[in-house]
N, C-alpha and C positions, 0 to 999 in steps of 0.2 A: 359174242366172242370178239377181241379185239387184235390188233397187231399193232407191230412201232413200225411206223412210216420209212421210205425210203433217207437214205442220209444226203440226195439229190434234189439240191434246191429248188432247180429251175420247173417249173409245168408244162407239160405236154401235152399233147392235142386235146386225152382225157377230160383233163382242167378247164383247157379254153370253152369245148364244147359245154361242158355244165355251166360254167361262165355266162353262155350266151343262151339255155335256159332260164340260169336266174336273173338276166335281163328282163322275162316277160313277166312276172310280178312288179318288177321296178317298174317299168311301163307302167301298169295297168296302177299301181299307188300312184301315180304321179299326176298321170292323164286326169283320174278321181280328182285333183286339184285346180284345173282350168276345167274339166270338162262341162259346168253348170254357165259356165261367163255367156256365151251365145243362147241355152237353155232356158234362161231365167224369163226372157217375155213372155215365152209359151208358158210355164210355171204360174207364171203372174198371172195370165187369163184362167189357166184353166182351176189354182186351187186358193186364188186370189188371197197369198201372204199379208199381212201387214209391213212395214218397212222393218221392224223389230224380226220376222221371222224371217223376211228375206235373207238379213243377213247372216241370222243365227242356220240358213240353207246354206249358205256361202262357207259360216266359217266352223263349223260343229265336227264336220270329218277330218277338221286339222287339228281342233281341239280336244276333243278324244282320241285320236292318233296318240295326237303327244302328251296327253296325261298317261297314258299306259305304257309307251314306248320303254322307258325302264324296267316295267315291271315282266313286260313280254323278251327282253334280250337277258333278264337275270332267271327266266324260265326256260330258255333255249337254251344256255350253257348246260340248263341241268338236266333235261328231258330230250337233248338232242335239237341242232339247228335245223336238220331235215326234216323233223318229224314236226317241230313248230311250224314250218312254210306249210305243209299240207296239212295241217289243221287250219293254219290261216287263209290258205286255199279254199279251203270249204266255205268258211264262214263268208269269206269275202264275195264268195260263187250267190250264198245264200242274200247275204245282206243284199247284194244290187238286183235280184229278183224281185225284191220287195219294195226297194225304192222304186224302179220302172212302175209299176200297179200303184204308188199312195192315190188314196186318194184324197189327201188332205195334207196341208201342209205342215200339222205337228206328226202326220204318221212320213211327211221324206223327211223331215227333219231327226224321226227316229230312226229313221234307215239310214241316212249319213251316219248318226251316231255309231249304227254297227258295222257301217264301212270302215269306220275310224279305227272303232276294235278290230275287224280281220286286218288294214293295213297296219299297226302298230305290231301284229304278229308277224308280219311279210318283210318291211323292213330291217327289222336287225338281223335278223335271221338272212337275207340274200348278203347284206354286207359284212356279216361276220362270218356267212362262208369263203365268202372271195379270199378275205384277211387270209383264212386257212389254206385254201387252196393255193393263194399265190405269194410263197417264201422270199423268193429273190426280190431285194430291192426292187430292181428294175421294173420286171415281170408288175410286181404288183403297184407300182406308179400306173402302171401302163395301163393295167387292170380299173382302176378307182379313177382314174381320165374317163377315160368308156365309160363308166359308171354315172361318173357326175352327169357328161353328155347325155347321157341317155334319161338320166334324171329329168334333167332341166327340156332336152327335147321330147319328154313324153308331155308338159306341161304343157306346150306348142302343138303337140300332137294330139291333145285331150280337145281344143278347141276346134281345131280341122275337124276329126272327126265327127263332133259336134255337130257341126256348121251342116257336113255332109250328110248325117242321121236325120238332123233336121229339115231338111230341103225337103224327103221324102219319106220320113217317118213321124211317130209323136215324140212329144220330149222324153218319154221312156226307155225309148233305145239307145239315149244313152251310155245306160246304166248297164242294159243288157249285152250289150258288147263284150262288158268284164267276164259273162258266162262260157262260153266257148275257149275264151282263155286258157279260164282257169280251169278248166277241164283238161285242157291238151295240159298242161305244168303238172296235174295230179299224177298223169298217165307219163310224163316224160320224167319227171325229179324220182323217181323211185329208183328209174334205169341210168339215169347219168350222173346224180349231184350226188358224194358221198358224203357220209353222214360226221359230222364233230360234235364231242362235249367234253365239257371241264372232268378230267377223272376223279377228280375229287372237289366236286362244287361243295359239299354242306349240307344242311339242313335250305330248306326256303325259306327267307323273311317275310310273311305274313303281314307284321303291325308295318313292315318296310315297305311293302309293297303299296298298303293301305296309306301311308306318309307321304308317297310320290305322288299318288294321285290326290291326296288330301292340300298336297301343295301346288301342283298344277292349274287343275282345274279353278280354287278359286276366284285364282290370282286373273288365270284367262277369260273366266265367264266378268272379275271384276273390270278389266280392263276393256272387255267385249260392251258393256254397258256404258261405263263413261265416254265409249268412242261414239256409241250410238244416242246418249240422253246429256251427255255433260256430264261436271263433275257431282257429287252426291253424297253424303255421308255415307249409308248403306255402300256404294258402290266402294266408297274407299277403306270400307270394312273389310270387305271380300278379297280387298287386293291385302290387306293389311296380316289377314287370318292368314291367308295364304302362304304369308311371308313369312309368319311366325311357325307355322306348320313344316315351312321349308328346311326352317332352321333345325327343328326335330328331325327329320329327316335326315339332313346332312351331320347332325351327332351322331344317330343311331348309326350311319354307315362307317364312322370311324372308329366308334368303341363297340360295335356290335360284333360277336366270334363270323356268323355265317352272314356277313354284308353281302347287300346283293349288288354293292359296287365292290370293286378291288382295291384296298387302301392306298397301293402303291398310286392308282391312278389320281387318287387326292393331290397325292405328292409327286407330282409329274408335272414341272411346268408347260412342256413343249403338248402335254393334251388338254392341260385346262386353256394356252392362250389357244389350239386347235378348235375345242368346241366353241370359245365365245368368237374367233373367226369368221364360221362357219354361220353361226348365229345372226352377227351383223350381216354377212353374206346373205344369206335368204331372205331376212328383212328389205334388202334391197330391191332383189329381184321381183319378191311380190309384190313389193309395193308397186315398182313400172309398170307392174302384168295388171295392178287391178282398174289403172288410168287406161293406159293403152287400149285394151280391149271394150272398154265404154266409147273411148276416142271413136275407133274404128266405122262401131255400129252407132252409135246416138250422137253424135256430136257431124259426124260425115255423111250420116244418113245410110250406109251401108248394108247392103242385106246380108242376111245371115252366112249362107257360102263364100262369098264376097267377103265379108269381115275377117272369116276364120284361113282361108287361103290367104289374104295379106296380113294376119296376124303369124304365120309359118316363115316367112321371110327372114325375122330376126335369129331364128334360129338356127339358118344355116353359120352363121357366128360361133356357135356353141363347137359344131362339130370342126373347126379348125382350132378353136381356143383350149380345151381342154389338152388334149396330145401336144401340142404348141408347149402350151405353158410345161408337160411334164419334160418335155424335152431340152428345153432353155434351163431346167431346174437343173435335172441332173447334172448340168457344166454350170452354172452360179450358184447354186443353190436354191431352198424353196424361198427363202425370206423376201428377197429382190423381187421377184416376180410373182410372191402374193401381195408387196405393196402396191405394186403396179398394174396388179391387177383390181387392186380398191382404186387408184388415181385413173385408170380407165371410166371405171364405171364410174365416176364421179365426173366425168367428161361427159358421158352418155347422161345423166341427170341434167347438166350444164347445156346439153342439148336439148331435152326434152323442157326448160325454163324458156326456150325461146318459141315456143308455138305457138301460133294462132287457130284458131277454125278454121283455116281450110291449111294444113301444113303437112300432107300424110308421109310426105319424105320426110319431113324433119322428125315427124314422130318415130316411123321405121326406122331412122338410121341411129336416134335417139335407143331406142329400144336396145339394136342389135349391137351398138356399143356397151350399152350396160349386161344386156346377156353375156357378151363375149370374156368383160373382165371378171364378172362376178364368177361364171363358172372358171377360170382361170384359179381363183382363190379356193373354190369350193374342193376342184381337183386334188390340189396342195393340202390343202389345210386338214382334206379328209384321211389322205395318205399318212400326213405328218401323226396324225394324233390313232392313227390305229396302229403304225408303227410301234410308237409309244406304248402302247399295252399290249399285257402276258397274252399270246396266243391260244391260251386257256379260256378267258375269258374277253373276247372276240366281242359275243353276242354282246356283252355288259356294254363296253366299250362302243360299240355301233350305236347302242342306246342312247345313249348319253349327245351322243355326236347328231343324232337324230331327232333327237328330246331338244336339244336346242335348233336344229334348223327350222322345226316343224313351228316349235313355238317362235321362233327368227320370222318365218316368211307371213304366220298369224299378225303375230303384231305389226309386221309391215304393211298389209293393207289396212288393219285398223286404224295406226297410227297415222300414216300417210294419207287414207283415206280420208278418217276424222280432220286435218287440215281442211284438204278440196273440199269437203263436206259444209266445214263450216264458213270458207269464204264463199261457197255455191249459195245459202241459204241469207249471208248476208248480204250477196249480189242480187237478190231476188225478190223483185218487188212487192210488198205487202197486200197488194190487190189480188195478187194470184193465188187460183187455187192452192188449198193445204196440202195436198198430193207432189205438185208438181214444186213446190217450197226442200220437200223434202227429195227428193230425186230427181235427176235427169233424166230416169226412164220416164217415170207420171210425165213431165214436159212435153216430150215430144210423141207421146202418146196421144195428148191433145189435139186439137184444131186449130189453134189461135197459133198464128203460124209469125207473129212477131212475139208471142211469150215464149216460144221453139227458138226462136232467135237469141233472146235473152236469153233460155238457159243454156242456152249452149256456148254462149260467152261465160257465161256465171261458170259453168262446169271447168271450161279451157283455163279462165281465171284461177281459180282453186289446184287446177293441175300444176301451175306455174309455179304456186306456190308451195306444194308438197314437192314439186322437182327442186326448188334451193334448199329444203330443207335435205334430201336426197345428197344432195353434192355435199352438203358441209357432211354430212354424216362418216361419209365414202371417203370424202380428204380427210376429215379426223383417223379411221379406221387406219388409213394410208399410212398415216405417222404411228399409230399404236403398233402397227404392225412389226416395223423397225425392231421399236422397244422390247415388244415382245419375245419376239424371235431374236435378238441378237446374239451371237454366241452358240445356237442353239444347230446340233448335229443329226445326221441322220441316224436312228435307229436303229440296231443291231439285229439282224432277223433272232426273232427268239424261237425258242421251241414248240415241233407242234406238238398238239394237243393230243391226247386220247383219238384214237380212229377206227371207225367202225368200215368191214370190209362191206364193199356194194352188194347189194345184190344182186 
């Protein structure tokens, strides 16, 4: 049974409290995204990866995440946004059981895989309740501030923890942390988050469903290769298939009766320049996250606990930048202060190009300038473009916004990676082991405590240069931004959706 919602904009305690349940999925997707950075030496001894599968441990749960993210937010408009999260609950409960015990490294790399799928269900679903829950402009700026924060500082939080699991557990407890969680979120979202869906979503697109991810995935796994082998013909197949598949995709949603995107959103400027924002935005962010935290441990020599407590530092940035920036907005607008918050973080790059081997302030302050602005944009940009879409279709909308950050902050360690990688390997002299050619970790795993030396110039070199490539990005974004947004209004709270009473 249903009813029609109060005609009382603003949210009340009700609201805020389930709010800050569905913070604890955000978390725990998020942490799932740094929480390996400190984990991986122990990994390396005990299920001894390849470099090929190392990184495919690294980047697989963002990759499946964001191949499905569309297909799981056009499934929660229709089957209910509550009722996705506690199925995504389960599975994500189950998935990290499984990874804690692999004992091999193609069986964690299949258990990331199904962390990807529980979180691709977790994500649009906490952010296209909020949308629902919080009508008032304001309220829900205010809401999707916290939101980002909590985003960006669970990624911070995934390594602390880490760090601390570590000190006095195996690398399994990582994983198993997600457990107890997501248990409490089962037993708590039933009694506080009410339920939203599209009253009249359609039929589900099927071949639709089956397009998004036939265009995601190849394009990822092809891009994931050339970051790691060079360029390839095969490789530039898989990005190419990919793209043509894309294209089927993006027809089927605009002439298709039951789209599992909303055609209005095609035709929205202010949420197409929103997702590719957002996209550049997390492109950023990971790329510092994936230097930095090697900085920390392998280049400074840092132990494990050590690494992930000075790895926490940049993020106390986040939590003043976010509500900062919504706040500044509301009196100039978001435009101004999502460019400025690209020309930030492109100062924070601009720092991070001046480091040497021993420079841990320049890298921290490096760091917590690009965290600061980037979540500043991320805040804005996510607001702007959920504003932008029918309230009906919430989940679609989170999707999409999500599908590109996921696939944003993927490509930014690969990309950015691939740079340091490849000046790392051309700094590295031909006599040296084939291991330590290929990583910084192999290096300083060694004995030879002057080829430790070189590669940790080799690595800092390579950093240097993935940070200018970082800044021009960030100063180009800075100017699109303008372009983009100019003109460009805030959103009319739209109507809410079908509502289902709590139980």
């Amino acid at each position: 049974m249903t009813h029609s919602p109060s005609t009382n904009l603003r949210a009340g305690r009700r609201e805020w409290t389930a709010f800050v349940v569905l913070l604890l999925p955000l978390l725990l997707v998020s942490m799932d995204v740094s929480v390996l950075y400190f984990a991986i030496p122990s990994i390396t001894r005990e299920l001894d990866p390849s470099a090929t599968q190392q990184l495919w441990i690294f980047d697989v749960y963002a990759f499946a995440l964001a191949g499905l993210l569309i297909t799981m937010g056009s499934l929660g408009d229709r089957i209910g946004r509550r009722r996705l999260l506690l199925i995504g609950a389960t599975a994500f409960g189950l998935a990290s059981v499984t990874a804690a015990y692999a004992t091999s490294a193609e069986m964690l790399i299949a258990a990331r895989a199904l962390l990807g799928v529980g979180g691709a269900t977790l994500m649009p679903s906490t952010m296209g309740l909020v949308r629902n829950m919080f009508r008032d402009d304001r309220q829900r700026g205010q809401a999707i501030g916290i939101w980002s924060g909590a985003m960006a500082g669970g990624i911070a939080l995934g390594s602390v923890l880490s760090g601390v699991l570590l000190e006095h557990f195996w690398w399994g407890s990582v994983f198993l942390i997600n457990v107890p969680a997501m248990l409490l979120l089962l037993v708590l979202a039933p009694l506080l988050v009410p339920e939203f869906k599209d009253p009249a979503p359609g039929k589900f697109d099927l071949l639709g469903a089956v397009l998004s991810m036939g265009a995601v995935l190849p394009v990822v796994y092809g891009l994931k290769e050339i970051a790691a082998e060079g360029f390839g013909a095969a490789r530039l197949l898989y990005v190419a298939g990919g793209l043509a598949v894309g294209g089927l995709f993006v027809r089927r949603q605009r002439r298709g009766r039951d789209a599992m995107i909303s055609r209005e959103l095609f035709r929205d400027r202010v949420f197409g320049a929103g997702i590719s924002l957002n996209a550049v935005a997390a492109f950023a962010m990971m790329g510092s996250a994936y230097f930095t935290t090697q900085y920390l441990q392998s280049v400074l020599g840092m132990g494990t606990l050590e690494a992930a407590l000075w790895s926490l530092a940049p993020s106390l940035a986040v939590g003043i930048a976010a509500p900062a920036a919504t706040a500044v907005a509301a009196r100039s607008g978001k435009a101004p202060v999502i460019a400025s918050g690209f020309a930030i973080g492109a100062a924070g790059y601009g720092v991070l190009a001046l480091t040497g081997t021993d420079s841990l302030w320049l890298v921290l302050t490096g760091a917590a300038v690009i965290a600061g602005g980037i979540v500043m944009v991320m805040a804005l940009v996510s607001d702007m473009a959920l504003a932008a879409a029918p309230a009906e279709k919430a989940g679609s909308a989170a999707s999409l916004l999500e599908t590109g950050q996921e696939f944003g902050g993927a490509m930014g360690m690969a990309v950015l990676g691939s740079i340091g990688t490849a000046v790392y390997r051309s700094d590295m002299p031909g006599s040296a082991p084939a291991a330590a050619r290929e990583t910084l970790g192999a290096a300083v795993a060694g004995t030879d405590h002057s080829l430790i030396a070189t590669a940790r110039e080799a690595f800092v070199h390579g950093m240097r240069y993935a940070a200018v490539g970082g800044t021009v990005l960030l100063a180009v974004a800075a100017g699109v931004a303008v372009l983009l947004l100019r003109g460009t209004k805030a959103a009319a709270p739209a109507p809410a959706p079908e509502r289902e009473p709590v139980a």
